[in-house]
LOMAR-568651 format. One record per atom (N, C-alpha, C): residue number from 1; residue in one letter; atom name; z, x, y. Coordinates in steps of 0.1 Angstrom, whole numbers. Each point is the difference from the previous one (the first is absolute). Example, Ala and Ser with C-alpha at 12.3 -4.5 7.8 and 13.67 -1.06 7.14 Angstrom:
# LOMAR-568651
<pos = 1 | code = A | site = N | pz = 78 | px = 132 | py = -57>
<pos = 1 | code = A | site = CA | pz = 0 | px = -9 | py = 12>
<pos = 1 | code = A | site = C | pz = 0 | px = 9 | py = 12>
<pos = 2 | code = S | site = N | pz = -7 | px = -4 | py = 11>
<pos = 2 | code = S | site = CA | pz = 0 | px = 9 | py = 11>
<pos = 2 | code = S | site = C | pz = 8 | px = -8 | py = 11>
# end
This chain:
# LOMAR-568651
<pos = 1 | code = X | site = N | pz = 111 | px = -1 | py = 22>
<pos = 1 | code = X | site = CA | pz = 13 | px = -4 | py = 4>
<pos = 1 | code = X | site = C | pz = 11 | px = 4 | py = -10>
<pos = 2 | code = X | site = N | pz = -3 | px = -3 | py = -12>
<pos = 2 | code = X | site = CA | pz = 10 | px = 5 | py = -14>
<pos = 2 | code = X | site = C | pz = -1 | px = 13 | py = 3>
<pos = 3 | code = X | site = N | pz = -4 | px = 11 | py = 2>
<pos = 3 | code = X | site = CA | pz = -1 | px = 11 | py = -1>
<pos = 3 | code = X | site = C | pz = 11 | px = 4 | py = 9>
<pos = 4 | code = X | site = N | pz = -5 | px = -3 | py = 15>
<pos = 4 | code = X | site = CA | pz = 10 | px = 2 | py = 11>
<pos = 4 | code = X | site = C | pz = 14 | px = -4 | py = 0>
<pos = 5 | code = X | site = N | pz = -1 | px = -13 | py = -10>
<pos = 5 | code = X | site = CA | pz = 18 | px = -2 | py = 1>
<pos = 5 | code = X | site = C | pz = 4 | px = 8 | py = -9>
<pos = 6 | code = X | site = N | pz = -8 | px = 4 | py = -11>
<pos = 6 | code = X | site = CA | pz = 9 | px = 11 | py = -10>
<pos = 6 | code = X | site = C | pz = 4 | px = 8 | py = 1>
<pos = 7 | code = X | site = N | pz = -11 | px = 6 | py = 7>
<pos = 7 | code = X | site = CA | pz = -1 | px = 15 | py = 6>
<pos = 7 | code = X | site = C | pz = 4 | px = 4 | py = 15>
<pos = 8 | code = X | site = N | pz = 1 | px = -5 | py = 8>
<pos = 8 | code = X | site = CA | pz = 4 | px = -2 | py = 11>
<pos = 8 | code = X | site = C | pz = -12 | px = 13 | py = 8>
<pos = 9 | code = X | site = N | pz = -8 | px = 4 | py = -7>
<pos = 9 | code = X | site = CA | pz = -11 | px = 12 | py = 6>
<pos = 9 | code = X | site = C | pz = -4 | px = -7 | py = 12>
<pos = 10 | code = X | site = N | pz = 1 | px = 12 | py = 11>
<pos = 10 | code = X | site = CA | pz = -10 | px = -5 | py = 14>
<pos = 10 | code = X | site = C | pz = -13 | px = 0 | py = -4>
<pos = 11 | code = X | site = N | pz = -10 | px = 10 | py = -7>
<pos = 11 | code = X | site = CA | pz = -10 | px = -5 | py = -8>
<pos = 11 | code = X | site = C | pz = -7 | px = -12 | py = -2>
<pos = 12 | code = X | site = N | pz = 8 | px = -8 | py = -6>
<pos = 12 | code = X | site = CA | pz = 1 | px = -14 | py = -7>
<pos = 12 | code = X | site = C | pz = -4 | px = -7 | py = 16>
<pos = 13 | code = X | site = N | pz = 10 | px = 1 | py = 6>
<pos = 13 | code = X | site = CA | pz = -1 | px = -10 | py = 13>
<pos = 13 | code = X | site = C | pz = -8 | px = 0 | py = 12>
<pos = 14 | code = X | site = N | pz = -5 | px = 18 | py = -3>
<pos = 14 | code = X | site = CA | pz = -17 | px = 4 | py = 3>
<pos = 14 | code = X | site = C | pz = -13 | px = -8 | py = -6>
<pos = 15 | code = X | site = N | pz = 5 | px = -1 | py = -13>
<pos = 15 | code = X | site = CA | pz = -12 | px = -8 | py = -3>
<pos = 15 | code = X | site = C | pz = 0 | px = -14 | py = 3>
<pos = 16 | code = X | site = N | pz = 11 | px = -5 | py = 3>
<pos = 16 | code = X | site = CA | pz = 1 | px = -14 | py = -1>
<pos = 16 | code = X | site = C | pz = -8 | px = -2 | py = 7>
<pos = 17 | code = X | site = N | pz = 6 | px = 7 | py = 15>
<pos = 17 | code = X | site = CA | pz = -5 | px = -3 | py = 13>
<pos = 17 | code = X | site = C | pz = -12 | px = -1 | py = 4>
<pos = 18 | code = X | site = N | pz = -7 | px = 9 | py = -6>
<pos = 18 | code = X | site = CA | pz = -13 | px = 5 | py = 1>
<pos = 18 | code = X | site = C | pz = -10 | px = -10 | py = -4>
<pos = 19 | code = X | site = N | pz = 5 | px = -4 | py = -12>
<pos = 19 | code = X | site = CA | pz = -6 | px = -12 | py = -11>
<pos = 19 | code = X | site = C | pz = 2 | px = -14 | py = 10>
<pos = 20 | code = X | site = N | pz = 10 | px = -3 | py = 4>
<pos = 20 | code = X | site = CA | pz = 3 | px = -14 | py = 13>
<pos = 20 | code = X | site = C | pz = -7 | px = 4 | py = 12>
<pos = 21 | code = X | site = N | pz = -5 | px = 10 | py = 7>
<pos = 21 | code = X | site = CA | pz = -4 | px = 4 | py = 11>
<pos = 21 | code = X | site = C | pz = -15 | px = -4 | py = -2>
<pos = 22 | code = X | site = N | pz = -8 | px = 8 | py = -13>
<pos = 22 | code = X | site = CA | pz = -17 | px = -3 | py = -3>
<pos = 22 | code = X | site = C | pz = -3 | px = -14 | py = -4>
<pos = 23 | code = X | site = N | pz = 13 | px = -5 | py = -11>
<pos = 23 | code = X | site = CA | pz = -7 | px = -13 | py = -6>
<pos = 23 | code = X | site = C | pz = 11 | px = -12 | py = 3>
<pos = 24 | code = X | site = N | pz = 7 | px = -2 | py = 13>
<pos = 24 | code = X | site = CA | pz = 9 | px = -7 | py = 1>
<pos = 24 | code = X | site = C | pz = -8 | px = -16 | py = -1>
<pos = 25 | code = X | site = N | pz = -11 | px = -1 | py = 3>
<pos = 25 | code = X | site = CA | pz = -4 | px = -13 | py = -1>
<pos = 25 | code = X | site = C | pz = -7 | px = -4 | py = -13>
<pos = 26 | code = X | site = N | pz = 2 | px = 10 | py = -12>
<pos = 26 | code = X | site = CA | pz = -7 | px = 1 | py = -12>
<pos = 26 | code = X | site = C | pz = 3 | px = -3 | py = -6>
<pos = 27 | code = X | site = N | pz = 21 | px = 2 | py = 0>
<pos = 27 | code = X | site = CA | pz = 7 | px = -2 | py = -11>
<pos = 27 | code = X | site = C | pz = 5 | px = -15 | py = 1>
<pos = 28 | code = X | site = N | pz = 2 | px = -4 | py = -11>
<pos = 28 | code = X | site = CA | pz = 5 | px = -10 | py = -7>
<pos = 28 | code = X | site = C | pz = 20 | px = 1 | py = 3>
<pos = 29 | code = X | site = N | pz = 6 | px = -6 | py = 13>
<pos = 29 | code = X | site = CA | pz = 13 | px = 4 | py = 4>
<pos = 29 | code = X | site = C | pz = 8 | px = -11 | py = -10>
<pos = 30 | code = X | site = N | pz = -3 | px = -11 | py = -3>
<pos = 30 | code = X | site = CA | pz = 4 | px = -3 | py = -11>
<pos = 30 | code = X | site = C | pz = 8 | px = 6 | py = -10>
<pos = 31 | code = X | site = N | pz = -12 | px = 6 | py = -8>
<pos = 31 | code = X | site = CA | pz = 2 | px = 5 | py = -9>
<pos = 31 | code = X | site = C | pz = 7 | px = 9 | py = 1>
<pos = 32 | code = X | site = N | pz = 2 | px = 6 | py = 9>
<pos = 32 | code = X | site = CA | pz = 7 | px = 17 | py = 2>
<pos = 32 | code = X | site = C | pz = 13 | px = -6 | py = 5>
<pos = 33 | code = X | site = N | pz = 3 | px = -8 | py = 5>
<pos = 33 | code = X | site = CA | pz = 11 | px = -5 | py = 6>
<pos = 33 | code = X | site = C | pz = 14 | px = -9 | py = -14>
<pos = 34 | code = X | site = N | pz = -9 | px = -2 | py = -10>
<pos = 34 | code = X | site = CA | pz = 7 | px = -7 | py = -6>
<pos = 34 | code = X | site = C | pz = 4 | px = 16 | py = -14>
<pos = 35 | code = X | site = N | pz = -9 | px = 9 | py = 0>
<pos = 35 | code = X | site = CA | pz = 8 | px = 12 | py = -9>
<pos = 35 | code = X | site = C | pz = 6 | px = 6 | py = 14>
<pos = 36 | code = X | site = N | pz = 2 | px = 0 | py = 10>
<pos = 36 | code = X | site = CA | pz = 11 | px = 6 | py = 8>
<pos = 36 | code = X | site = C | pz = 15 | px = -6 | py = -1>
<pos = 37 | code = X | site = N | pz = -3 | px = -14 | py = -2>
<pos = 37 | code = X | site = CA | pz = 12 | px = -6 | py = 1>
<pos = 37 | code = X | site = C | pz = -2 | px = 1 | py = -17>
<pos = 38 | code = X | site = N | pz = -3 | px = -2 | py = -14>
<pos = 38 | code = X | site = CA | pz = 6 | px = 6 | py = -12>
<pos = 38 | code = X | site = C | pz = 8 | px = 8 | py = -3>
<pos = 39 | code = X | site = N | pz = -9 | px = 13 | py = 11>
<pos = 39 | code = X | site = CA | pz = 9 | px = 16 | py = -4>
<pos = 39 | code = X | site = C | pz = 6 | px = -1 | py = 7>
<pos = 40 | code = X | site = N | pz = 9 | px = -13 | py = 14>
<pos = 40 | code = X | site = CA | pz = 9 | px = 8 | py = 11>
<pos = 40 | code = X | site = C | pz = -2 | px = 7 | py = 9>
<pos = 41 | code = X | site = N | pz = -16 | px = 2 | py = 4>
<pos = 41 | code = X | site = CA | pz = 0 | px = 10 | py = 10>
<pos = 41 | code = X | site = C | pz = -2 | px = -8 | py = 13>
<pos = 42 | code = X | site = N | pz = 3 | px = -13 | py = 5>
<pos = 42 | code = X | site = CA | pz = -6 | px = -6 | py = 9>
<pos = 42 | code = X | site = C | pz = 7 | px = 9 | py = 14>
<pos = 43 | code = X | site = N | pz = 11 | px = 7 | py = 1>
<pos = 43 | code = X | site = CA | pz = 2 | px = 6 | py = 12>
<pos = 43 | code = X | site = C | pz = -7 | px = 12 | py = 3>
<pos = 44 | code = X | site = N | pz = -7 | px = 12 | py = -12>
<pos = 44 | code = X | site = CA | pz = -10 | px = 7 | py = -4>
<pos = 44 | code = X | site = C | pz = -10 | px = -3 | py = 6>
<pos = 45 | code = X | site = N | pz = -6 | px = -15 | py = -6>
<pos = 45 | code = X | site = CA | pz = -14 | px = -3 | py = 8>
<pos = 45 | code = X | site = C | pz = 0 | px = -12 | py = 13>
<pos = 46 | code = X | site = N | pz = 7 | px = 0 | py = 9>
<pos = 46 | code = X | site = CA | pz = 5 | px = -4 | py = 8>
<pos = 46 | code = X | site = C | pz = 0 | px = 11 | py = 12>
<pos = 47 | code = X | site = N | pz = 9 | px = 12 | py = -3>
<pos = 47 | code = X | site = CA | pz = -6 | px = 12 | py = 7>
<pos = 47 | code = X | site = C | pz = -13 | px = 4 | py = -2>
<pos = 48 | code = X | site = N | pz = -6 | px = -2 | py = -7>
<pos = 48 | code = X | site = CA | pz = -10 | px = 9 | py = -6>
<pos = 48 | code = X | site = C | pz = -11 | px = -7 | py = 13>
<pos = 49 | code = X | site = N | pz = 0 | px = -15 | py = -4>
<pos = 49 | code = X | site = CA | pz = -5 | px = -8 | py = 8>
<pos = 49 | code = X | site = C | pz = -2 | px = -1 | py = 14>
<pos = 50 | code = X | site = N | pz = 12 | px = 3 | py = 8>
<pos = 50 | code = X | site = CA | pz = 6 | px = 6 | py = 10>
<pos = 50 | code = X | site = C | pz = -9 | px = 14 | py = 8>
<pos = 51 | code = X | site = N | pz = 1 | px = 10 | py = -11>
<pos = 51 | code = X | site = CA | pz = -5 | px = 9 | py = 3>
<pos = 51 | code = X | site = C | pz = -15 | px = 1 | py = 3>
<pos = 52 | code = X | site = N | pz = -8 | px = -6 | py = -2>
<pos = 52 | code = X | site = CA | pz = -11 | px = -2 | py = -2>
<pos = 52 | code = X | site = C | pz = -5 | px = -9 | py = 10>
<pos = 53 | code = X | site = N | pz = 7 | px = -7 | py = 7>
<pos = 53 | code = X | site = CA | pz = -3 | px = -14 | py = 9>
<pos = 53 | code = X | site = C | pz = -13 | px = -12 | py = -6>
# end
């Protein structure tokens, strides 16, 4: 997610998705949710979220 908000690369948002699509029941949303909201990206991963259903 830091990558994507820096960079703003479709790349980045390729991997995200890809990464939430195989292991969405794997990750720890917690954790990911609390450096989303550090760096500011919660509207970032909110679509990202979106995108992926």
């Amino acid at each position: 997610m830091m990558y994507l908000g820096l960079s703003g690369q479709p790349k980045h948002a390729r991997d995200i998705a890809a990464i939430l699509r195989a292991k969405k029941n794997q990750l720890d949303f917690g954790y990911i949710e609390e450096w989303v909201t550090r760096l500011g990206l919660d509207s970032v991963w909110r679509e990202m979220l979106d995108s992926v259903g």
